[in-house]
N, C-alpha and C positions, 0 to 999 in steps of 0.2 A: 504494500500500500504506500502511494506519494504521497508526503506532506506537501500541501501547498502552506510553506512559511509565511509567505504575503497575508494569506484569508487567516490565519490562524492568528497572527495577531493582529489583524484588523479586525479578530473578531475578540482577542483580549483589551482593544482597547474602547470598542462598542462598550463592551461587558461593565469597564471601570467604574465606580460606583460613588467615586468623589465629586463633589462638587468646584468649581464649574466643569471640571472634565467629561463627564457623565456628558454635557449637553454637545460639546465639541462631536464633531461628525469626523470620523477617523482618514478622511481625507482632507482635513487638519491638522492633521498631527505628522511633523516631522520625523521621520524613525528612519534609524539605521540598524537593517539586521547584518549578523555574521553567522555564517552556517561554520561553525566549527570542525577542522578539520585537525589539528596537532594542538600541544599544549607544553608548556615548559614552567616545571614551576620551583620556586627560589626563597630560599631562606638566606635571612642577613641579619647584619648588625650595622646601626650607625652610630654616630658622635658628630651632633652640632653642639647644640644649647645644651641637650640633653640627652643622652642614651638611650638606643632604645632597639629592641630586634623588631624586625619585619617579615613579611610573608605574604608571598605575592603568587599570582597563575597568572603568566601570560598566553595567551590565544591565541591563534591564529587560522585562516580558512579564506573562504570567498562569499564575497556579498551578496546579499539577495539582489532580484532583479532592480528591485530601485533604489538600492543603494550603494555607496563608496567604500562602506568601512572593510579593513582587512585586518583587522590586529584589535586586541579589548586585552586591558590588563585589571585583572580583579586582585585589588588591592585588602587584606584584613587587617585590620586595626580595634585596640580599645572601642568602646562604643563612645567615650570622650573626643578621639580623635577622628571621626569622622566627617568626610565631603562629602556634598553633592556629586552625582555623575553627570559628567559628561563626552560629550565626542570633542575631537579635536579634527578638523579637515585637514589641517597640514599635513598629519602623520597619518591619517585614516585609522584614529584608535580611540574607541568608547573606552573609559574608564571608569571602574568602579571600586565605591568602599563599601568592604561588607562586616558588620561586628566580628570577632573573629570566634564569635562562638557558632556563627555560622561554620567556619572553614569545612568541618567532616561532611557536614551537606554536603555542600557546594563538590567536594573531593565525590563522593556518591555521584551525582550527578553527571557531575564528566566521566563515569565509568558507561554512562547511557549510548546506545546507538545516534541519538540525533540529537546533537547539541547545537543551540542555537543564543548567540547575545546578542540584546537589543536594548536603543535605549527609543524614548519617543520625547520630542517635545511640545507641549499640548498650547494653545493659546496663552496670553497670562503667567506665564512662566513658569507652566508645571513641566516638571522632568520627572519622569520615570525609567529605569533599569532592569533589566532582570535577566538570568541566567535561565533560559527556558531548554527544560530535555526533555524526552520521549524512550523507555526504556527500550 
């Protein structure tokens, strides 16, 4: 069976249930998907102000049909330390923080046949992200 990526989240972001997003009509909403194909992922330690380890998955694959992205780097952090996501068109890479009590999810997830990351940006300047797979 084909996923069509495109319907699938044009039908998760019909679905949305926040306000004003809910009323936005998903041919609104800016999105870039990445159908996932490799993955490389990285533990560190830095020193600026303050010390601190890190732990990162970067992605990579090819774009769905309306979109540029080819790279998404899923960033874990404290739940203190977290951004917003977003794309970057320069580099063609969605970013994202996720609490890093997520990470073992997220590690599950990319064991999935059909992995896909998308962010959308909705009128009003809602952003949304999410690591979408398919077992």
């Amino acid at each position: 069976m084909t996923l069509d990526i495109e319907a699938e989240i044009a039908a998760r972001i019909a679905a949305m249930e926040d306000e004003p997003q809910a009323s936005a009509e998903p041919t609104q909403v800016r999105r870039e998907i990445l159908v996932i194909e490799d993955q490389l992922h990285t533990t560190a330690a830095e020193s600026s102000s303050r010390l601190r380890s890190l732990s990162q998955i970067e992605v990579t694959g090819i774009p769905s049909p309306s979109s540029t992205v080819t790279r998404g780097i899923i960033r874990f952090r404290p739940s203190a330390d977290l951004k917003p996501p977003y794309y970057k068109d320069a580099d063609k890479t969605i970013r994202l923080w996720l609490d890093i009590a997520h990470r073992d999810h997220v590690l599950y997830q990319l064991s999935h046949r059909k992995r896909f990351l998308w962010i959308g940006y909705w009128p009003g300047d809602y952003v949304y992200a999410d690591l979408h797979t398919r077992p």
